[in-house]
Backbone as CSV, one residue per row, in Angstrom:
resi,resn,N_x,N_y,N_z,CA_x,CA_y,CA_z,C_x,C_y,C_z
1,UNK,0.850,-1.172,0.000,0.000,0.000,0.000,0.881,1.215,0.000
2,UNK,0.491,2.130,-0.222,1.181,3.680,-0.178,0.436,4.849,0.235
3,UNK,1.045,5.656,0.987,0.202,6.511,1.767,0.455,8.263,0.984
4,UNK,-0.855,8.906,0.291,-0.583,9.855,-0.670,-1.306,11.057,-0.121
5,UNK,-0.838,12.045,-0.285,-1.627,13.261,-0.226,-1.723,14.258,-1.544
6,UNK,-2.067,15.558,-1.907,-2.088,15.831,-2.987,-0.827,15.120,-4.391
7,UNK,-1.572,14.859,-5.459,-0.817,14.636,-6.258,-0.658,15.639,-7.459
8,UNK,-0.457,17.061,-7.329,-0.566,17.687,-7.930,0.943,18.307,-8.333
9,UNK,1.258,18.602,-9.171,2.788,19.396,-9.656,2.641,20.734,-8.418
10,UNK,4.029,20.549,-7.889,3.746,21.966,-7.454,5.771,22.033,-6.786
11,UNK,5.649,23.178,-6.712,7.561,23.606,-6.593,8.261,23.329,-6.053
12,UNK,9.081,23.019,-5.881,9.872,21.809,-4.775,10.428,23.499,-3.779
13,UNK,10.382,23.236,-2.742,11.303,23.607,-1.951,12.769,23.844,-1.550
14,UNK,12.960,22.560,-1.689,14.508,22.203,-1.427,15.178,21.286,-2.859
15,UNK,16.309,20.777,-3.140,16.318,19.858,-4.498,15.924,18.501,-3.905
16,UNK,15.615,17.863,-5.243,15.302,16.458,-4.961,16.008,15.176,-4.629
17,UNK,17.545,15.629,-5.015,18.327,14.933,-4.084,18.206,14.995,-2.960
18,UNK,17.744,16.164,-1.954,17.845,16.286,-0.738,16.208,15.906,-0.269
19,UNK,15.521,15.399,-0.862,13.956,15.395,-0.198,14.758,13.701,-0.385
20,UNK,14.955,12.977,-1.735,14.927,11.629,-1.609,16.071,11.155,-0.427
21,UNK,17.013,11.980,0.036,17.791,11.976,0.835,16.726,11.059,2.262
22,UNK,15.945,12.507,2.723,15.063,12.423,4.196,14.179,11.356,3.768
23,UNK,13.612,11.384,2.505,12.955,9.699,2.613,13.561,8.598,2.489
24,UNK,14.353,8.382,2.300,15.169,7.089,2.647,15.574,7.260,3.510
25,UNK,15.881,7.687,4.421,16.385,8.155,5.692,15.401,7.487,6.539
26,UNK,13.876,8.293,6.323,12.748,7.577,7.145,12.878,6.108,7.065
27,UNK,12.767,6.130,5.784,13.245,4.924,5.432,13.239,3.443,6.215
28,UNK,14.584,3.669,5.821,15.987,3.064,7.022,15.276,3.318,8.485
29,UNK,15.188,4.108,8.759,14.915,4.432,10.463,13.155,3.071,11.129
30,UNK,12.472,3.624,9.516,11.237,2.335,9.426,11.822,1.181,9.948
31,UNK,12.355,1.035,9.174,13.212,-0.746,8.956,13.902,-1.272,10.032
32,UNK,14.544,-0.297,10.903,15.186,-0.656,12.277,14.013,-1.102,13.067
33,UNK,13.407,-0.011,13.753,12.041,-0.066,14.045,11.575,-1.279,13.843
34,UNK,11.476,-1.990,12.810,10.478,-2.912,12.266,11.363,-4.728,12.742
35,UNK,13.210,-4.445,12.721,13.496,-5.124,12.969,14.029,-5.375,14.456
36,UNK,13.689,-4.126,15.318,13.702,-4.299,16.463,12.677,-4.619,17.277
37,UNK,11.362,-4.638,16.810,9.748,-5.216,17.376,10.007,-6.501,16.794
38,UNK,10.740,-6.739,15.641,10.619,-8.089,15.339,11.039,-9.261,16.337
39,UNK,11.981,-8.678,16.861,13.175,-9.246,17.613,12.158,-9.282,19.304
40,UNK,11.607,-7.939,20.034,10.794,-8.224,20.867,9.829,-8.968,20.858
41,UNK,9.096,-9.711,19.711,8.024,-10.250,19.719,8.155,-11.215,19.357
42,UNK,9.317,-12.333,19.028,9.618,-13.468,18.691,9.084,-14.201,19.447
43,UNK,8.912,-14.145,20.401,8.187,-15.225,21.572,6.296,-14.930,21.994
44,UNK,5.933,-13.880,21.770,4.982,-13.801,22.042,4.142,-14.737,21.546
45,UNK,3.069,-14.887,22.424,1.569,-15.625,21.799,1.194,-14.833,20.724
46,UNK,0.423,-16.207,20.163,0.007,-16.218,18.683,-1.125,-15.251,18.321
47,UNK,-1.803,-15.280,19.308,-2.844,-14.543,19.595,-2.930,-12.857,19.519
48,UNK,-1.332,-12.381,20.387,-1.308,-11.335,20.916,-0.862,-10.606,19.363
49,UNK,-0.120,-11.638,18.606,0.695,-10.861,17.359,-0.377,-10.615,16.420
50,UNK,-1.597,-11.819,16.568,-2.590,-10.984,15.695,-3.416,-10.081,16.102
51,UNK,-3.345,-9.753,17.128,-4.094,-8.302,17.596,-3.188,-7.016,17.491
52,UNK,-1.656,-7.432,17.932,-0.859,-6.173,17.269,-0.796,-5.868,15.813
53,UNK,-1.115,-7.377,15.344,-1.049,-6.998,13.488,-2.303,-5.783,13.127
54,UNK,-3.429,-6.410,13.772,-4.536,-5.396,13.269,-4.642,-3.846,14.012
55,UNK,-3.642,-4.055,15.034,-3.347,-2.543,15.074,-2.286,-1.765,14.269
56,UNK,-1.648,-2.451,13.581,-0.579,-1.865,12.915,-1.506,-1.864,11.520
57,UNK,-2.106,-2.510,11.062,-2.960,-2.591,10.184,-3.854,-1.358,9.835
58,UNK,-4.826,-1.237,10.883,-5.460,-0.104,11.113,-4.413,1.386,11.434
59,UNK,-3.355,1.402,11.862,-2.360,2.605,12.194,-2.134,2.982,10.687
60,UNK,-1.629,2.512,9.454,-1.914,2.444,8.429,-2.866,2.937,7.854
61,UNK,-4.133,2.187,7.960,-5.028,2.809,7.230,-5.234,3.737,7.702
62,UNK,-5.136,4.515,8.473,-5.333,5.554,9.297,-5.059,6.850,8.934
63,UNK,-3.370,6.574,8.680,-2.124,7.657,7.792,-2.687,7.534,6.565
64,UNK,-3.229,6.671,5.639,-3.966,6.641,4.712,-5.261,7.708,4.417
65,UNK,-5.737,8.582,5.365,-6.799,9.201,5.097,-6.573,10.342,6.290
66,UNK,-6.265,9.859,7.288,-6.168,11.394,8.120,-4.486,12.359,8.186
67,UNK,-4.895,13.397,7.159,-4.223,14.564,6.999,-2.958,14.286,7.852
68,UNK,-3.530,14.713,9.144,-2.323,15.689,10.094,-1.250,14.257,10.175
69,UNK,-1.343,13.012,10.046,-0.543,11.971,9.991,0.301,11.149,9.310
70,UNK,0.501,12.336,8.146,0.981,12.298,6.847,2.252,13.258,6.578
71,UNK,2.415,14.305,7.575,3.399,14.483,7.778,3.291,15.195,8.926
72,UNK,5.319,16.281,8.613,5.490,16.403,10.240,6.199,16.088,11.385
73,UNK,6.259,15.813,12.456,6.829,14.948,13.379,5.808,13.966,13.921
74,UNK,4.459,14.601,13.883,3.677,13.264,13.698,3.214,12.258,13.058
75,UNK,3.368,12.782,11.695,3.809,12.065,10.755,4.972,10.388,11.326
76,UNK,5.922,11.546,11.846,6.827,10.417,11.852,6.875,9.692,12.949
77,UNK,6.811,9.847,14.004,6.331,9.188,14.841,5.634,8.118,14.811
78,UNK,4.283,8.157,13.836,2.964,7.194,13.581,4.089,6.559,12.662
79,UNK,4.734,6.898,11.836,5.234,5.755,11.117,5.854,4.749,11.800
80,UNK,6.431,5.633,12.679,7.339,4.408,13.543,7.171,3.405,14.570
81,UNK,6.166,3.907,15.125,5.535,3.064,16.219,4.612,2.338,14.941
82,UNK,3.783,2.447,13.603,3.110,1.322,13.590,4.652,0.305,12.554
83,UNK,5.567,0.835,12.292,7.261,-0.170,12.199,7.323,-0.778,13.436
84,UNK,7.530,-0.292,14.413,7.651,-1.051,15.569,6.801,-2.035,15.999
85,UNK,4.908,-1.775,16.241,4.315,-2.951,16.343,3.959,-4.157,15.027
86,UNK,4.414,-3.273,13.870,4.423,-4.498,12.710,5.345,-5.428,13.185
87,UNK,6.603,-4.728,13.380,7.691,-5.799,13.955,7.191,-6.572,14.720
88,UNK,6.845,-6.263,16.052,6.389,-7.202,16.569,5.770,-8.527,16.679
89,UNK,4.257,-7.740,15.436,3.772,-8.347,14.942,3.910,-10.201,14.761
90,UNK,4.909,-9.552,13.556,5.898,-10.544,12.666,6.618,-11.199,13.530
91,UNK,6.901,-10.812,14.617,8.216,-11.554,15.032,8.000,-13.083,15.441
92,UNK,6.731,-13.553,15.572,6.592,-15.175,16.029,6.821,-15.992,14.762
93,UNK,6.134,-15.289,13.660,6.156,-16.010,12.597,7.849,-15.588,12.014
94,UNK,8.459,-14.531,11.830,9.549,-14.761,11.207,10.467,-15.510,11.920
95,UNK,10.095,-16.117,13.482,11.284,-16.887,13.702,11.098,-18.100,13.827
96,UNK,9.704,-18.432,13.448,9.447,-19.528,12.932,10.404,-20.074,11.946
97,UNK,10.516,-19.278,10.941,11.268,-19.208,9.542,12.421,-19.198,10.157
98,UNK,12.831,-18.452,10.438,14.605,-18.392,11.487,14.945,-19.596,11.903
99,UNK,14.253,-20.783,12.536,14.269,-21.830,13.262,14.281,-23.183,12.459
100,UNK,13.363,-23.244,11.275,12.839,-23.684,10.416,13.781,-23.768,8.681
101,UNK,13.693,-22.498,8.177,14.280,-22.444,7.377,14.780,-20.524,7.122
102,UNK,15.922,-20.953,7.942,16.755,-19.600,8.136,17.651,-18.933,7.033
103,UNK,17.208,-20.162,5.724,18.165,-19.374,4.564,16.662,-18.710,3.548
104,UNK,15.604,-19.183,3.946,14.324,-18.344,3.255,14.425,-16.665,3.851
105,UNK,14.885,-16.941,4.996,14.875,-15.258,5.109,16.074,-14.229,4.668
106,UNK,17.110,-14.872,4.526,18.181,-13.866,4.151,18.161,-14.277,2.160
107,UNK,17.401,-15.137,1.602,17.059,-14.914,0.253,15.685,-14.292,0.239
108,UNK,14.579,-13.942,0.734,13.806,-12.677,0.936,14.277,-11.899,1.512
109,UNK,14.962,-11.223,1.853,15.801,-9.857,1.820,16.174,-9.574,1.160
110,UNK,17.634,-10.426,0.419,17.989,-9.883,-0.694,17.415,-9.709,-2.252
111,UNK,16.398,-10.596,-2.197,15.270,-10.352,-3.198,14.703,-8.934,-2.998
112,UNK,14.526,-8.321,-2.020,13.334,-7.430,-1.654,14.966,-5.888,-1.753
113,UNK,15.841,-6.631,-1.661,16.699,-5.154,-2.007,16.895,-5.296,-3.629
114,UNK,17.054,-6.230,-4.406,17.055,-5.979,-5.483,16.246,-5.593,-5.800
115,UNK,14.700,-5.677,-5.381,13.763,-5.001,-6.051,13.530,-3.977,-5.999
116,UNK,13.452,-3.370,-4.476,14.120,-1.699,-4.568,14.830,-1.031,-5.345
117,UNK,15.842,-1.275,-5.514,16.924,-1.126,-5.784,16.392,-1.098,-8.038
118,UNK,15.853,-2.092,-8.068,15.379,-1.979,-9.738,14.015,-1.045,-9.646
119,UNK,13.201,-1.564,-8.937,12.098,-0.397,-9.450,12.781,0.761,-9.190
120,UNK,13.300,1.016,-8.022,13.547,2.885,-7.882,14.741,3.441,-8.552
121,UNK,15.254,2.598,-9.652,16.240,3.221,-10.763,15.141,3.421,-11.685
122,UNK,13.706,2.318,-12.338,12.630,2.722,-13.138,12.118,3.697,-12.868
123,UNK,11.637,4.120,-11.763,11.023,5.195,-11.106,12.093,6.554,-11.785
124,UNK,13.134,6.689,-11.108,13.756,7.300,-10.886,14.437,8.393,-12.664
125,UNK,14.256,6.909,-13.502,14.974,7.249,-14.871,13.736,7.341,-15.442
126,UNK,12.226,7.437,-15.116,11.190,7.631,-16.317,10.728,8.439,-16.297
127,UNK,10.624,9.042,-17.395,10.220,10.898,-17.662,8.846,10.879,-17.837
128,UNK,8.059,9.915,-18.112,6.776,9.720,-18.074,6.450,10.097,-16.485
129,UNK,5.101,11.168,-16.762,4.495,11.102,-14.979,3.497,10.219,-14.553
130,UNK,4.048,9.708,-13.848,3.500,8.126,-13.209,2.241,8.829,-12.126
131,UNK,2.087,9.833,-12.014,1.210,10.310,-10.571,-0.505,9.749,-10.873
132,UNK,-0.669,9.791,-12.350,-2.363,9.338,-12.591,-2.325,7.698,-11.568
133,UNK,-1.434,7.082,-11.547,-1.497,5.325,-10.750,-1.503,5.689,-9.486
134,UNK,-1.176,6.385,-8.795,-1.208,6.652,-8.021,-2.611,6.023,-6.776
135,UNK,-3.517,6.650,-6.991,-4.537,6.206,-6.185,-4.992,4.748,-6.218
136,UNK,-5.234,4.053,-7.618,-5.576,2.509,-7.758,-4.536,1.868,-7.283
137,UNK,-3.537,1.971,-7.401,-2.375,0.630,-6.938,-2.826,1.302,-5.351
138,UNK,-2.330,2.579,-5.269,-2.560,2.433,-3.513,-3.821,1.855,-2.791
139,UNK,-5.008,1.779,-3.153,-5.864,1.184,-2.901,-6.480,-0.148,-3.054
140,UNK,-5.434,-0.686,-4.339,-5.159,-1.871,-4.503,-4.517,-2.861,-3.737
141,UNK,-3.117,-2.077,-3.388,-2.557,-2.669,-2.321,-2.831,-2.169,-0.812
142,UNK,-3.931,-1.437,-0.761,-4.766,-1.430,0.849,-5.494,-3.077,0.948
143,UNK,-6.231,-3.074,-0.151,-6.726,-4.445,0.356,-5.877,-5.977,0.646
144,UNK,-4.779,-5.619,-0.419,-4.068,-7.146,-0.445,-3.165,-6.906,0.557
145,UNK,-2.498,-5.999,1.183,-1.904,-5.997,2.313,-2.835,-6.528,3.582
146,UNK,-4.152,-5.792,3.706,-4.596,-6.405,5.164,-5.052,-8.107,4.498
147,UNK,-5.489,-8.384,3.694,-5.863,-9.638,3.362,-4.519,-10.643,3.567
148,UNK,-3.631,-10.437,3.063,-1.982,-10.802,3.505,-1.771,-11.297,4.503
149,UNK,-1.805,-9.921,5.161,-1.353,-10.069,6.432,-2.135,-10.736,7.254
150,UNK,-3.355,-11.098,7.147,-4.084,-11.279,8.137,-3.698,-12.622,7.997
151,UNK,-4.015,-13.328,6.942,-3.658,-14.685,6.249,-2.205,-15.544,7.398
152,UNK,-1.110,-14.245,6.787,-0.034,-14.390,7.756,-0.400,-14.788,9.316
153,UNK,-1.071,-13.901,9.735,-0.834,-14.255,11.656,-1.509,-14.822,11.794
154,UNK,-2.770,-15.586,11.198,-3.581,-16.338,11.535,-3.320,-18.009,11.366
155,UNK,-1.995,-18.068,10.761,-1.489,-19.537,10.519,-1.411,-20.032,9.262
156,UNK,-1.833,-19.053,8.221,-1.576,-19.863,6.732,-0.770,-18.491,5.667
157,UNK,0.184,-18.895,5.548,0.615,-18.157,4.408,0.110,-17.260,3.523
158,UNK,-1.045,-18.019,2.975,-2.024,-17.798,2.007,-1.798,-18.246,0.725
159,UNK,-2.927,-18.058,-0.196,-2.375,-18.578,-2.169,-1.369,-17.925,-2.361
160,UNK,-0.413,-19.021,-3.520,0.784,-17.858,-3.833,0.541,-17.044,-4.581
161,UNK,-1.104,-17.213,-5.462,-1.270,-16.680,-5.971,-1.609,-14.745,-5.527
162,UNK,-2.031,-15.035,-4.441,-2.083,-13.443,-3.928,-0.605,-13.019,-3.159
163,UNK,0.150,-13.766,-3.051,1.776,-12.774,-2.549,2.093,-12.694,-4.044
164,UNK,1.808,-13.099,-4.961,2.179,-12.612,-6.514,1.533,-11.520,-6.807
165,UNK,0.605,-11.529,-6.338,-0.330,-9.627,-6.604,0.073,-9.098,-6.243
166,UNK,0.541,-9.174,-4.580,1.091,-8.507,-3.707,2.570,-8.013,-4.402
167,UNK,2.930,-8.756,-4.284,4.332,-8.443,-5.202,4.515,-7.591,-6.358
168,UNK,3.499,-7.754,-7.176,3.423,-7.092,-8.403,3.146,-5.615,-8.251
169,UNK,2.105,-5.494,-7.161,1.320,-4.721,-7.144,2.257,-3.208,-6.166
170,UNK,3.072,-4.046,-5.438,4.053,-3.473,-4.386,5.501,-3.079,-5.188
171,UNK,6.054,-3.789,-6.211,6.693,-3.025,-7.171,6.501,-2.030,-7.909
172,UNK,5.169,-1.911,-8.493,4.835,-0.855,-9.229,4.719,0.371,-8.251
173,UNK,4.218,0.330,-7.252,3.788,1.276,-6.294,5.406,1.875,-6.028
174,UNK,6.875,1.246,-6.098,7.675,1.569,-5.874,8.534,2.319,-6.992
175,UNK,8.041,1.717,-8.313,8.107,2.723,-9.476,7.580,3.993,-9.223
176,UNK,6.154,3.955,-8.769,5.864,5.610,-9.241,5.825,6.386,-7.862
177,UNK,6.234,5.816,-6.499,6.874,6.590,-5.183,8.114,7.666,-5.761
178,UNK,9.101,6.375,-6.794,10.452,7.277,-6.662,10.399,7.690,-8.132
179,UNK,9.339,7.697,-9.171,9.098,8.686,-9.633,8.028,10.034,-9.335
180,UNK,7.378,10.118,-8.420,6.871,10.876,-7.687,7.838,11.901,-7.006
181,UNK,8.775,11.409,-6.629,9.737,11.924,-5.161,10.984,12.754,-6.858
182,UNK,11.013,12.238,-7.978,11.695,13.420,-9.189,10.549,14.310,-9.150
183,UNK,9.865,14.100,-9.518,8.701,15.225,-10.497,7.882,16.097,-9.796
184,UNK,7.602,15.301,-8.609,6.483,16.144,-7.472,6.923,16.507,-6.331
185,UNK,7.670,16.201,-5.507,7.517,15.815,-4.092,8.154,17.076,-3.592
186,UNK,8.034,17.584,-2.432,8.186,18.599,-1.774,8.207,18.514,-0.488
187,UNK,8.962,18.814,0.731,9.504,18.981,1.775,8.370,17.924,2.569
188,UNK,6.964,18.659,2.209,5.704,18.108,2.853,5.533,16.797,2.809
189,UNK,5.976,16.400,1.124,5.515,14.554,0.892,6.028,13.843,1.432
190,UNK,7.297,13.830,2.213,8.572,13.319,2.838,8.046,11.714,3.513
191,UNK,7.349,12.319,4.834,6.816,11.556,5.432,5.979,10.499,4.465
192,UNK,4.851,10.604,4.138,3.967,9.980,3.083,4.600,8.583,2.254
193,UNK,5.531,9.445,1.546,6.168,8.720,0.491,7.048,7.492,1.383
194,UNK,7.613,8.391,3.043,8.401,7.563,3.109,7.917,5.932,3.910
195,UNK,6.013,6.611,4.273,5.721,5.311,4.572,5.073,4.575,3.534
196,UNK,4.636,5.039,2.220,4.270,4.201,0.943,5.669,3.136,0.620
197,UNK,6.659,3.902,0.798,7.835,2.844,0.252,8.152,2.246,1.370
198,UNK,8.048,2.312,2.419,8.582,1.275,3.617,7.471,-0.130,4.000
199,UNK,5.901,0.760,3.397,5.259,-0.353,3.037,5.395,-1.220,2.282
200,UNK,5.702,-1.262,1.064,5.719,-1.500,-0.309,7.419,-2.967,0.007
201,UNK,8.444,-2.309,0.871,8.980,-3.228,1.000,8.817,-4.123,1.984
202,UNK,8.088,-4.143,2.849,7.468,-5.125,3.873,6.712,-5.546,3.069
203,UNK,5.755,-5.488,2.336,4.843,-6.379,1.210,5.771,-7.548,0.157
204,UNK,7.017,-6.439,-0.056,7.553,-7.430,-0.992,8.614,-8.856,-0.322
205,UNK,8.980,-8.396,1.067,9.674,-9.414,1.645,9.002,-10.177,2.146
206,UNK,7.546,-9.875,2.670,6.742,-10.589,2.885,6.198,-12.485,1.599
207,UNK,5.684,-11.103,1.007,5.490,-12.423,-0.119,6.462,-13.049,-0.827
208,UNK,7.699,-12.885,-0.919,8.670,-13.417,-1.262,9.216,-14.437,-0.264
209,UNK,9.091,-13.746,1.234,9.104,-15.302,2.216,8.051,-16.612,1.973
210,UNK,6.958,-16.156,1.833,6.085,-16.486,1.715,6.194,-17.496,0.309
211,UNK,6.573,-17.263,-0.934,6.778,-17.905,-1.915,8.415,-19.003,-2.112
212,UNK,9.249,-18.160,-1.072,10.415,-19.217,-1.042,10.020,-20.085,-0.280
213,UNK,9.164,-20.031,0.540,9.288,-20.918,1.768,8.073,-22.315,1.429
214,UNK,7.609,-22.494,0.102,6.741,-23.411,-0.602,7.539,-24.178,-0.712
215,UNK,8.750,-24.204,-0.714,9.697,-25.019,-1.476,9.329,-26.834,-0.889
């Protein structure tokens, strides 16, 4: 999923090296966050991780529609605490995988950085403005994320056929973030963008665990 506020052309502030700078920055800071709840919640009941999932779930949809949480310092904040209880979340089931089959997770990682890493050079090198996709993939991937996830903490993986949507659907969204963050983005989108793409790669490591781990 990706979290958007106006998508309209309008003057950058600062250059865009320096805005994509602070969103990857958030970034990164997401991702700690996400792997330090992971790490607290490895042991928890099964139970408890799916009630933190649907609060991290809902924290999400949340930044998804209410303004003042989109950016800011509250902005960032909400990003991080719902990184932190996603982590959590996750953490029974990823150490399941840790315990189980501990080389599925360090080949979904590095899957999920190459894919970064390729969509946001596409993004990044296409002069086409990607901003009309904007709303359908993000709302596209509102549903297949909570459907996902829920799938996840509740004990079944799910079809591979939906971590393949997921996937698909979470790449593209990462094409037109970091073509968004050339053409549009401004001091304000920072936050936004930087939890659309921190989503977008928890979706993709997700279903990529999720699809190595069929084996």
């Amino acid at each position: 999923m990706s979290i958007y506020a106006d998508e309209g052309t309008r003057p950058a502030a600062v250059s865009t090296s320096a805005i994509f700078g602070q969103v990857m920055l958030l970034v990164g800071v997401a991702i700690g966050f996400l792997a330090v709840g992971s790490l607290i919640g490895r042991d928890i009941p099964s139970g408890t991780a799916t009630i933190l999932g649907f609060g991290a779930i809902g924290m999400i949809f949340a930044q998804s529609f209410v303004r003042p949480l989109r950016a800011g310092p509250i902005g960032m904040l909400w990003l991080f605490a719902a990184a932190l209880i996603l982590g959590i979340s996750l953490g029974p089931v990823l150490n399941a995988y840790a315990e189980a089959e501990p080389g599925v997770i360090t080949q979904a990682a590095a899957g999920t950085a190459l894919a970064v890493l390729g969509m946001g050079a596409i993004g990044l090198l296409t002069s086409k403005d990607l901003a009309p996709w904007i709303r359908p993939l993000s709302f596209a991937m509102l549903g297949l994320f909570a459907v996902s996830l829920v799938l996840l903490l509740v004990g079944g993986a799910g079809n591979p056929l939906l971590s393949i949507a997921v996937l698909l659907v979470s790449c593209a969204l990462l094409v037109v973030d970091f073509n968004y963050v050339r053409r549009h983005a401004t001091e304000d989108d920072v936050v936004w963008l930087a939890t659309g793409i921190f989503v977008s790669i928890v979706n993709i490591f997700l279903s990529l665990l999720n699809l190595l781990g069929r084996r």
